[in-house]
C-alpha positions, 0 to 999 in steps of 0.5 A: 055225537053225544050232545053232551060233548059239544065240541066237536074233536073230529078230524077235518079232512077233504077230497081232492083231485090233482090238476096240472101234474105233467112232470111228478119226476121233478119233484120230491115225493112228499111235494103237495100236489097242485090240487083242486078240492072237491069235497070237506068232510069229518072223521073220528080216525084214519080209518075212517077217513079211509072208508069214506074216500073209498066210497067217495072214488067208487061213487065217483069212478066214471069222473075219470080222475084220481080223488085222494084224501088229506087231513085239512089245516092252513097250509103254507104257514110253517105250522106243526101237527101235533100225532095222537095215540089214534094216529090222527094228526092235529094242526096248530094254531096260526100265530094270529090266533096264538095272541088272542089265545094268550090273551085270553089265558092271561085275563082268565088268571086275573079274573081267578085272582079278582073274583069279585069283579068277575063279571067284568073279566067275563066280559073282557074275554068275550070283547077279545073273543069278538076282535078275534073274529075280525078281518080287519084287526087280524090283517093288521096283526098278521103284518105286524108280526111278520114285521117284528118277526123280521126285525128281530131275526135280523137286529137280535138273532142273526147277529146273536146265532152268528156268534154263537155258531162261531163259538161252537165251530171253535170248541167243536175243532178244539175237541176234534183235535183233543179227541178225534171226535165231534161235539154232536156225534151223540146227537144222533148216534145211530146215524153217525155210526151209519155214516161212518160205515157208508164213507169208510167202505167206499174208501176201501173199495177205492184204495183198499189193498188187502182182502178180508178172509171171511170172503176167501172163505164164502169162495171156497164153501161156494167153490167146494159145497161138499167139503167140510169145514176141516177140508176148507180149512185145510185148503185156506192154510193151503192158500196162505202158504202158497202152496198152489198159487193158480187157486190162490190166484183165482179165490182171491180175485172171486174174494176182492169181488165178492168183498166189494160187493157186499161193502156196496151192498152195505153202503147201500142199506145205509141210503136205504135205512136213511130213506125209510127213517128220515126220509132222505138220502145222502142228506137231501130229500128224496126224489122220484129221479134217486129213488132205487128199484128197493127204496118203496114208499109206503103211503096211507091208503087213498092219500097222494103223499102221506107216509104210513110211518109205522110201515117205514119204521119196520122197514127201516128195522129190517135194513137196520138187522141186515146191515148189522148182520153183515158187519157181525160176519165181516166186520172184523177185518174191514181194514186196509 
């Protein structure tokens, strides 16, 4: 590192190895493991971290236990990462730090307005600096968040969001009935789409009674390859005009097959889509116990739990394709 650049931007992260993980099947599969770190070092990018937990495990092969690496931040206080352009994620402040942070903000406003008591800012930044650093007045102001955050979730917001969800129960039953629609289906088009897709095909599974045509038509090409499409369209004016009704018989009971199928395969691609984009299925986290044979997650090398988020994204693009695919060929006549 140049010593020009005296702060240091790398990104903390630490070896660990797992302990006590006797039933992983119980767990959803992006649970932090019970583990036990071994060794902290710093990495300019991902693939550094990579290389250095290569050579950490190979250094330490004959331990007999499983080392993994993960980005290090204060763990269990809800915080988020900020994900850089190198693909290196940055933990944020706690709120502790947030105060003192604003504070420091706030009094280098002032000393830019007050110049000529600028000596006298300087010093108050670094008296704040220096309380910044104590245990004692920290602890106190942990709790005395967490008591305001308390007191106003409960005498401000609760009351207030309870309201609030009230009002928007009420318009959003206003506009279903108005227009058959909800107030957030835009939010997430993609999804809502999907969802309606997946619930209206197993409907029709259910309940449906007619049998969409294209299948009848995958039958016979199935059933007589060598025909031509003038020949199978031939045979299926045939069939609609029940000329041989042993063959109609037989095509449509292999089409109801076949139809029934592909919408399970299509309900299917749905979970699947939602497992490789938000990580759920049917709205809940995934879990080693749901997971199917086809649902493969993809993790950053040398990592327990950590999602290669580009690899799931192109994933999910490839289940996306094919469900549209099928809805292309079929669409048209999923009905009743």
């Amino acid at each position: 590192m140049s010593k020009t650049n005296w702060r240091d931007t790398r990104l903390t992260c630490e070896m660990f190895c797992v302990v006590d993980d006797d039933e992983p099947q119980s767990k959803t599969i992006l649970d932090e493991p019970n583990a036990e770190v071994v060794d902290t070092f710093k990495a300019s990018s991902y693939e550094e971290s990579k290389e250095y937990a290569r050579k950490y495990r190979d250094e330490h092969a004959e331990d007999g236990c499983s080392y993994f690496w993960r980005p290090r931040h204060e763990r269990g206080l809800g915080d988020y990462g900020l994900w850089h352009c190198d693909g290196i994620c940055s933990w944020g402040a706690s709120d502790v730090d947030c105060v003192f942070i604003d504070w420091i903000a706030r009094t280098r406003v002032k000393m830019r307005k007050d110049v000529a008591n600028k000596r006298r800012w300087v010093k108050k930044i670094a008296r704040i600096r220096r309380l910044s650093s104590c245990k004692i007045i920290r602890g106190l102001l942990w709790t005395w968040l967490k008591f305001w955050d308390g007191l106003t979730w409960y005498c401000w917001n609760k009351p207030k969001n309870t309201i609030r969800d009230w009002r928007w129960d009420k318009r959003n039953f206003k506009n279903w009935k108005k227009t058959g629609h909800s107030l957030s289906e835009y939010w997430s088009l993609d999804m809502h789409l999907l969802k309606d897709l997946k619930y209206n095909l197993k409907k029709l599974i259910e309940e449906s009674y007619s049998i969409n045509t294209q299948f009848m038509y995958d039958v016979l090409r199935d059933k007589h390859p060598e025909e031509s499409e003038d020949e199978i369209e031939k045979r299926m004016g045939q069939i609609m005009m029940d000329c041989n009704r042993d063959e109609a018989d037989e095509i449509e009971k292999l089409a109801v097959e076949k139809q029934n199928a592909t919408y399970d395969r299509i309900a299917h691609l749905v979970d699947l889509y939602t497992f490789y984009v938000n990580q759920e299925i049917d709205d809940k986290e995934p879990t080693r116990e749901n997971l199917t044979d086809d649902m493969h997650v993809h993790l950053i090398e040398g990592t327990y739990n950590m999602l290669d988020y580009k690899k799931m994204l192109d994933e999910g693009k490839k289940v996306w394709n094919e469900i549209w695919d099928l809805v292309k060929k079929y669409g048209q006549q999923m009905n009743d």
